[in-house]
N, C-alpha and C positions, 0 to 999 in steps of 0.2 A: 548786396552792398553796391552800391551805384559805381561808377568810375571817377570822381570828387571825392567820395569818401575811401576810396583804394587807395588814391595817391595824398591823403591826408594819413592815412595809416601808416604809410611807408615813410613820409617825413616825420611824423612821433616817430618812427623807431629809428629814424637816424638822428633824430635829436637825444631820444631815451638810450640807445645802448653804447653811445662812446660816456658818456655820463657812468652809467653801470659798471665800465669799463674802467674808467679812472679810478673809481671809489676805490675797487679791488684793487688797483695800486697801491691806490693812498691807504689805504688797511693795511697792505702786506710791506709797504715801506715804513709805517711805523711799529710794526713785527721788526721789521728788522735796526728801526732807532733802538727801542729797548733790547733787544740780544746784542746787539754791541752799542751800549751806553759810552762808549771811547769817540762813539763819530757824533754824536753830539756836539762832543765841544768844537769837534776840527771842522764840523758845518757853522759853527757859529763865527768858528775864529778867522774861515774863510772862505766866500761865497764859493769859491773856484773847485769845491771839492763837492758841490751839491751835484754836478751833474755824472762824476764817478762814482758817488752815493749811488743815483737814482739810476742807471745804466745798472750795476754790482746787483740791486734790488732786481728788476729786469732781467734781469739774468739767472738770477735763483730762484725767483719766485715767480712759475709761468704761470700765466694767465689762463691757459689751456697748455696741450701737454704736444699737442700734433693739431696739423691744417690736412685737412682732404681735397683731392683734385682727381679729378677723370684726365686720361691719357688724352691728346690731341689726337695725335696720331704714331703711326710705328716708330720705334726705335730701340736702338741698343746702347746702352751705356756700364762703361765697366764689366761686359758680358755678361750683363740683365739683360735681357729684352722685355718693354713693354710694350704692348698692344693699344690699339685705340680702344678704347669705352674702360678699359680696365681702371680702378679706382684705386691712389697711391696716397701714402701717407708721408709725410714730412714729420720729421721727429726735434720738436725745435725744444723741450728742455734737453733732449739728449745731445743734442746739435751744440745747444749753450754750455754742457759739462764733458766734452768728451774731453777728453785726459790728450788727445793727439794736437787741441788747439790751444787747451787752458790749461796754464799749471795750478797745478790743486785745485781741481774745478768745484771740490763741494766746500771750500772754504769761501769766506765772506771776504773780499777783499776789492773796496772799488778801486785801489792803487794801482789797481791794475789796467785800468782804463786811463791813468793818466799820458802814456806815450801811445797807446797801441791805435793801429787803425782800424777803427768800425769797418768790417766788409758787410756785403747782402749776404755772405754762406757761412759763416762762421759764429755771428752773435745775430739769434733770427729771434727774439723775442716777441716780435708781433709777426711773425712768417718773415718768410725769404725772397732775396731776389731785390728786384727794382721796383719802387712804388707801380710805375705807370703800366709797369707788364704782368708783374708776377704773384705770388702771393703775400704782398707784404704790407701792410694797412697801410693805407693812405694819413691816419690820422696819427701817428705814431708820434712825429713831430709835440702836437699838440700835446698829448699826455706826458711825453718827457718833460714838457712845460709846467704843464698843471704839477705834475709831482714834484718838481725842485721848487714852484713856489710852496703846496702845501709842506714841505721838511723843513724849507724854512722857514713858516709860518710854526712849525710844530717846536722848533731849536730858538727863534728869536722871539715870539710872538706871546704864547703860552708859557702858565708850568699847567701841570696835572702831574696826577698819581694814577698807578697802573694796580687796582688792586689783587689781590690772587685770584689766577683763572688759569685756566686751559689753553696754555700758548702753541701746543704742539700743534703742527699745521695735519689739517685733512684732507691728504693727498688721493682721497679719492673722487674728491668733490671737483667741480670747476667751476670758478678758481680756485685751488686750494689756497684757505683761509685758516685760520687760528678755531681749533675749534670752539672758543668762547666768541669769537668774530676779534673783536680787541676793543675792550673796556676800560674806557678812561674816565674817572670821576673825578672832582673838586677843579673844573678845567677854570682856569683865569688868565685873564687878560697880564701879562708883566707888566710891571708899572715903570 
């Protein structure tokens, strides 16, 4: 493969996988419209709760489960010492549920976002840290976007029917998804 076609390959996959990236969202934020049918109406009745929706979603529902990184160089922290080349994992659904930051962390509640402040180490949904340094998507931005518009496309926009399927999420998969993925039939336009 020539060096034109290497760096065409690498922009399809930056165009292709934050795309991949959001669907998996937008699937597991409407997992969680239908298991709680109550924030339907409170997204309807006011824009201002879309983005504690979508953050709450984000938070329970990781995209991946842990980020990997090679050690820089030496160090000790908290009397761990790591080593340079050594390869460490970051645990960002356990990071988003630990019981020491969230109260009730495996309940569903984006209420909770309404006062609190976003840090980089505490709610790492797309990894930790500072965009420009660390492990934490650049694009993250963007996908909060896309998902508060598709909820409210899904709340103002549409009705559909969900009909029986296999909602329990397969948390062995990445991203865990609905094992039926999530099936929506008879979808219309609201008039």
């Amino acid at each position: 493969m020539g060096s034109c076609s290497k760096v065409a390959a690498v922009e399809l996959l930056n165009v292709v996988r934050p795309i991949v990236a959001v669907s998996a969202f937008i699937a597991q934020a409407a997992h969680a419209l239908h298991r709680h049918p109550e924030w339907r109406q409170k997204l309807k009745d006011d824009e201002g709760q879309l983005e504690p929706f979508v953050q709450e979603v984000r938070r329970l529902y990781p995209f991946f489960p842990a980020v990997a990184a090679r050690v820089k160089s030496d160090f000790e922290w908290r009397g761990y010492r790591f080593s340079k080349g050594y390869r460490v994992l970051l645990d960002l659904y356990g990071t988003n549920t630990d019981a020491r930051s969230w109260d009730a962390p495996q309940e569903f509640r984006p209420e909770r976002f309404h006062d609190r402040e976003v840090t980089p180490y505490d709610f790492i949904p797309q990894g930790g840290g500072d965009h420009h340094r660390n492990h934490r998507c650049p694009g993250e931005w963007i996908a909060i976007s896309q998902m508060k518009a598709f909820c409210s496309f899904f709340v103002n926009a549409i009705d559909y029917e969900v009909p029986d399927q296999d909602l329990d999420l397969e948390t062995e998969e990445l991203p865990p998804m609905p094992k039926s993925r999530f099936i929506m039939r008879n979808v219309r336009r609201r008039q």
